[in-house]
Structure formats: C-alpha cells, structure tokens
Backbone as CSV, one residue per row, in Angstrom:
resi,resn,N_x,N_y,N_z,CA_x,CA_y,CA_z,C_x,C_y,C_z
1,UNK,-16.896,102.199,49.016,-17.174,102.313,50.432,-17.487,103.775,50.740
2,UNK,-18.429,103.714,51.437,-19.106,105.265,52.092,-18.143,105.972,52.557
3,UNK,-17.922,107.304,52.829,-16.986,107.591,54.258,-17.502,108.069,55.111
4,UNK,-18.997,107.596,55.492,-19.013,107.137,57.350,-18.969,106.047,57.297
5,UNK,-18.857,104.924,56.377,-17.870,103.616,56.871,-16.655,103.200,57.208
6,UNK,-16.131,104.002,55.914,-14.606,104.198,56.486,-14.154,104.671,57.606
7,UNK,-14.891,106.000,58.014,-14.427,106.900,59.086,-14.571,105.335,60.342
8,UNK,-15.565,104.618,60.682,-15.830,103.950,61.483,-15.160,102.464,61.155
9,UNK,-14.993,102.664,60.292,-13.512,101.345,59.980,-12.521,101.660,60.610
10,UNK,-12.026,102.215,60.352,-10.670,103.729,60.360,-10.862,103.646,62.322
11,UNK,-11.796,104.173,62.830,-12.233,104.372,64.313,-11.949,103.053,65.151
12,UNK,-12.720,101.921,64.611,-12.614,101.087,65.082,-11.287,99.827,64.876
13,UNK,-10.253,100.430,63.954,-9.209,99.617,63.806,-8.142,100.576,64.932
14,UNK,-8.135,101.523,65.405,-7.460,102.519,66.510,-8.180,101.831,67.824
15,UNK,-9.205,101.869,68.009,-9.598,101.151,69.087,-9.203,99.864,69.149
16,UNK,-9.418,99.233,68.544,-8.812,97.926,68.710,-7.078,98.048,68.488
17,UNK,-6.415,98.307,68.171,-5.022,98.739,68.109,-4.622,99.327,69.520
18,UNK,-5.339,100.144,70.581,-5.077,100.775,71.338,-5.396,99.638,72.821
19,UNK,-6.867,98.984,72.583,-6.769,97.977,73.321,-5.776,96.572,73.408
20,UNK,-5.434,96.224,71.701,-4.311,95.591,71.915,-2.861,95.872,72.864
21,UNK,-2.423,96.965,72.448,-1.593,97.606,73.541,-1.482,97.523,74.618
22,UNK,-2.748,97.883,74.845,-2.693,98.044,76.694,-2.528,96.768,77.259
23,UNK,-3.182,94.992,76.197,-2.932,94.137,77.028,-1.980,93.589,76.174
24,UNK,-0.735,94.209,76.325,0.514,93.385,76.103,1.014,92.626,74.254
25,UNK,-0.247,93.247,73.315,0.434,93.218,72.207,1.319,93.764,71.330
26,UNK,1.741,93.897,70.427,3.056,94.945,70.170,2.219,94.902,68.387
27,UNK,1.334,95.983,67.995,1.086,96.469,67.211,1.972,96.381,65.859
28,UNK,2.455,95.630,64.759,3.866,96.106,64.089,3.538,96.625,62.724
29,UNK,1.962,96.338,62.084,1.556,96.936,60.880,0.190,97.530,61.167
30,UNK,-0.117,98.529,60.569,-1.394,98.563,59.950,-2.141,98.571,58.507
31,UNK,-3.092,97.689,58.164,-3.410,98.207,56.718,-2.767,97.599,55.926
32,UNK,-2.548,96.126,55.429,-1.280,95.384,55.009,-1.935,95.188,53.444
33,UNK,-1.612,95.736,52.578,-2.133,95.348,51.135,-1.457,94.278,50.592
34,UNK,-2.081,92.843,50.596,-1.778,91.563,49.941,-2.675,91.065,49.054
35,UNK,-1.773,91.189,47.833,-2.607,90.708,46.080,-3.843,92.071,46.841
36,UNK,-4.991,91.584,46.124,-6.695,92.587,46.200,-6.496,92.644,47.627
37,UNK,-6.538,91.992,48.668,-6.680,91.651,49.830,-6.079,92.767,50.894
38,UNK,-6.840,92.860,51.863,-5.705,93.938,52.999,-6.120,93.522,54.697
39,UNK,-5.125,93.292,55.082,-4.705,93.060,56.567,-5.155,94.120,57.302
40,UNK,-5.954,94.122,58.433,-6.202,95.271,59.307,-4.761,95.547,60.317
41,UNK,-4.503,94.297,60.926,-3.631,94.906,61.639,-2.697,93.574,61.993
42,UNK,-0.964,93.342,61.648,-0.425,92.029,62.077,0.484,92.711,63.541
43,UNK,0.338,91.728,63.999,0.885,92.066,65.491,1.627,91.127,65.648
44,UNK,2.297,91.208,67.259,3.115,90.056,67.937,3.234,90.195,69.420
45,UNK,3.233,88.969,69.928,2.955,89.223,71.591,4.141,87.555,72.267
46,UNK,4.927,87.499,72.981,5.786,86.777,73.059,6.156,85.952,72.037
47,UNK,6.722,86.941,71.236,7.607,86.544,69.709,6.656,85.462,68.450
48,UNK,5.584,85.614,68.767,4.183,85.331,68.015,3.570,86.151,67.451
49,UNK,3.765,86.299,66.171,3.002,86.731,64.881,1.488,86.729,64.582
50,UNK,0.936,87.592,64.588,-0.581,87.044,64.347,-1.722,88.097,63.634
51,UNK,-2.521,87.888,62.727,-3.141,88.879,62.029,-4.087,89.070,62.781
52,UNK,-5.012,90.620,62.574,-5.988,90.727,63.256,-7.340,91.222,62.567
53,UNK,-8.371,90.699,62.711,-8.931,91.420,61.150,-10.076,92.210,62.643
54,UNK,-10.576,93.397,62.032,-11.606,94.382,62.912,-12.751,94.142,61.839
55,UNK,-13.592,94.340,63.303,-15.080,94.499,62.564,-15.583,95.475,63.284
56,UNK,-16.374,96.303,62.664,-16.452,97.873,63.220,-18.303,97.837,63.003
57,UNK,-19.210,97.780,64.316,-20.666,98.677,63.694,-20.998,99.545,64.620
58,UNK,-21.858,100.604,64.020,-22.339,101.569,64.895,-24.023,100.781,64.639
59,UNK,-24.599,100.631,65.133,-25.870,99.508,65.661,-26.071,98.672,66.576
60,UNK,-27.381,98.352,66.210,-27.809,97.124,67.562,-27.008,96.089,67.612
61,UNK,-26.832,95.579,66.287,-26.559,94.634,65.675,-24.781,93.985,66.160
62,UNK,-24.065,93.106,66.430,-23.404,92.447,66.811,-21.968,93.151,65.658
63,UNK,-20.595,93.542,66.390,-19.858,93.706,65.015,-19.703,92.033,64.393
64,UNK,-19.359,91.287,65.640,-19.070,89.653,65.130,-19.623,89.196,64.008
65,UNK,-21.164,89.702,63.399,-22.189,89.226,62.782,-21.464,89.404,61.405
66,UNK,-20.638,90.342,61.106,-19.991,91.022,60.288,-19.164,89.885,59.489
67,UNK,-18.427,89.153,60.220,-17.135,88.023,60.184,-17.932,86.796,59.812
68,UNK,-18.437,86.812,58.670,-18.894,85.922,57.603,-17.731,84.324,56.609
69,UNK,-18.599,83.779,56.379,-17.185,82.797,55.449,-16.832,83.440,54.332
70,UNK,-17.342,84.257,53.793,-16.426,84.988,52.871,-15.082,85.879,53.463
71,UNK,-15.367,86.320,54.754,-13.909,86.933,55.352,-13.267,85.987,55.887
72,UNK,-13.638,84.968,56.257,-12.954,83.990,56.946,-12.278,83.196,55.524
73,UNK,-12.911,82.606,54.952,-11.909,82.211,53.324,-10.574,83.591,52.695
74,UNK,-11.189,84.840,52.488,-10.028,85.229,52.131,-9.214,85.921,53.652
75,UNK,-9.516,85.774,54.418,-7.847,85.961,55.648,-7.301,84.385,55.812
76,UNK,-8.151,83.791,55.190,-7.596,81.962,55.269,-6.221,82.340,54.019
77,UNK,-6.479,82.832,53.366,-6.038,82.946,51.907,-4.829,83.922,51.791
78,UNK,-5.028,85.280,52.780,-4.009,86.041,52.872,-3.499,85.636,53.730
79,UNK,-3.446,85.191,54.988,-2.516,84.392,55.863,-1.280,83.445,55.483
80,UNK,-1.970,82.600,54.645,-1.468,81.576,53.633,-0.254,82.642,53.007
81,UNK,-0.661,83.581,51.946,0.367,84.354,51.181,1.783,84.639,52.183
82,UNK,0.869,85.393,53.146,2.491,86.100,54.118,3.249,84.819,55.077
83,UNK,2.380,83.863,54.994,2.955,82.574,55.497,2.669,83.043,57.496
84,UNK,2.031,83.391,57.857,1.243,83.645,59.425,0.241,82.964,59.834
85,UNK,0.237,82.008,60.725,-0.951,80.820,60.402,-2.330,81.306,61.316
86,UNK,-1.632,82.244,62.810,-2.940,82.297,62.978,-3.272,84.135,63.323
87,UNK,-5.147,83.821,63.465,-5.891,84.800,63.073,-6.639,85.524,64.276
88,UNK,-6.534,86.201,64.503,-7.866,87.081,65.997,-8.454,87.930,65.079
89,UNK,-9.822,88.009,65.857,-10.704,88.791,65.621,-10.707,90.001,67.339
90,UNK,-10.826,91.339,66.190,-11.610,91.713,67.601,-12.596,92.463,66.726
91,UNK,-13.929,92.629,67.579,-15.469,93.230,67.165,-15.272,94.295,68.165
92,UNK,-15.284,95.311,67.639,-15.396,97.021,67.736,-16.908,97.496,67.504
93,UNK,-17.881,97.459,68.939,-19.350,98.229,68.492,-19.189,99.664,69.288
94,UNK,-20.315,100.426,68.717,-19.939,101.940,68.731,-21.523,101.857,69.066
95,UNK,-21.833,102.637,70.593,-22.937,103.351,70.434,-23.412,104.271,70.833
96,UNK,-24.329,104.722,71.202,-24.169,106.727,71.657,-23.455,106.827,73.181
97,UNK,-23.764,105.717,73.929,-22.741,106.559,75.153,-21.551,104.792,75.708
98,UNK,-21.095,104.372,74.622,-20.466,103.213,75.023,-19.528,103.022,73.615
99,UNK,-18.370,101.848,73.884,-17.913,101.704,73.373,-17.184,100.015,74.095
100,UNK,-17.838,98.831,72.797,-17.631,97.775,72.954,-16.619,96.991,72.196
101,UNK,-15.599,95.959,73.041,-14.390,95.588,72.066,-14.579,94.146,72.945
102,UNK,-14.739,93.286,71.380,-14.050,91.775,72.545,-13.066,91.390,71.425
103,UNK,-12.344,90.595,71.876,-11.208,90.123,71.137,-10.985,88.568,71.156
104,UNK,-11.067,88.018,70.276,-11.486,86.457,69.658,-10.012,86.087,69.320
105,UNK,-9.134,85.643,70.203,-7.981,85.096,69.780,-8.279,83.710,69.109
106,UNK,-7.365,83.141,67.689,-7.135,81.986,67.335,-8.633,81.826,66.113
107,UNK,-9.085,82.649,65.855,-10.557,82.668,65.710,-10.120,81.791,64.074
108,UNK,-8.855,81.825,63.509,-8.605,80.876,62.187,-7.645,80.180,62.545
C-alpha cells in the first residue's frame, strides 16, 4: 500500500470515528488484527457491538464503490471469528473544499 493511501485510510478512519461519536457511538477499538484480516473500527451504542469497516477516496468516484464482495465475504468471515454479527459501513470522500461521510448501518 502507497502512503498517500494509507495517509487517507488513516484520515478517513478518524473521520469516521469522530462522526461516530458525535452521534452517540462509543468508539472501543481501532485497527483490530484477526488471522490476515483487520477490523477498522468495533464499536458499541446501547450495549450493541458492531464492526465498522471505512472506505476512504479522494475522487469523483463514490467511497461506497470501494465495498465490493470481496470485502463483504471477508468482514462476513472476520465477524464470524470474533463472534459480532453485525456490520456498518461508513464511506469517507475527500475533496478539495468538502468532506463527505454517510454511514450504512446493518450493511452485513
């Protein structure tokens, strides 16, 4: 991986971490290394557990577009391991004078 991908991985898992916050989630990991696999971020919001995977682009282009069946099979797969059944997405886009976040609860 590049590191202006990372840096904007990295960017956009704080943004989304920071917007979780503000509406009432309680942040409890970041960065969860399971088997090859790694968790962006597991949270909890009225005593509900839930993983969050980020998708980060600086482009035209949609972050959602990002969240393919290959990510959706292995967070199917690491979910399974830590035993957490469900999944949100939030899509983090970056562009010269904005900054876009939606957040896809239940999205597995």
């Amino acid at each position: 991986m590049s590191d202006l991908r990372a840096e904007i991985g990295a960017a956009g898992e704080r943004v989304a971490a920071d917007f979780l916050s503000r509406n009432g989630v309680s942040v409890q990991r970041r960065n969860v290394a399971v088997g090859r696999g790694e968790i962006d971020l597991i949270c909890s919001r009225d005593r509900i557990r839930f993983l969050v995977e980020v998708r980060s682009r600086v482009s035209e282009r949609a972050p959602i577009e990002a969240f393919d069946h290959s990510k959706r099979d292995q967070l199917r797969r690491l979910s399974r391991e830590i035993g957490i059944g469900r999944v949100d997405l939030v899509a983090v886009g970056f562009g010269p004078r904005f900054v876009t976040v939606h957040w896809i609860p239940y999205v597995l």
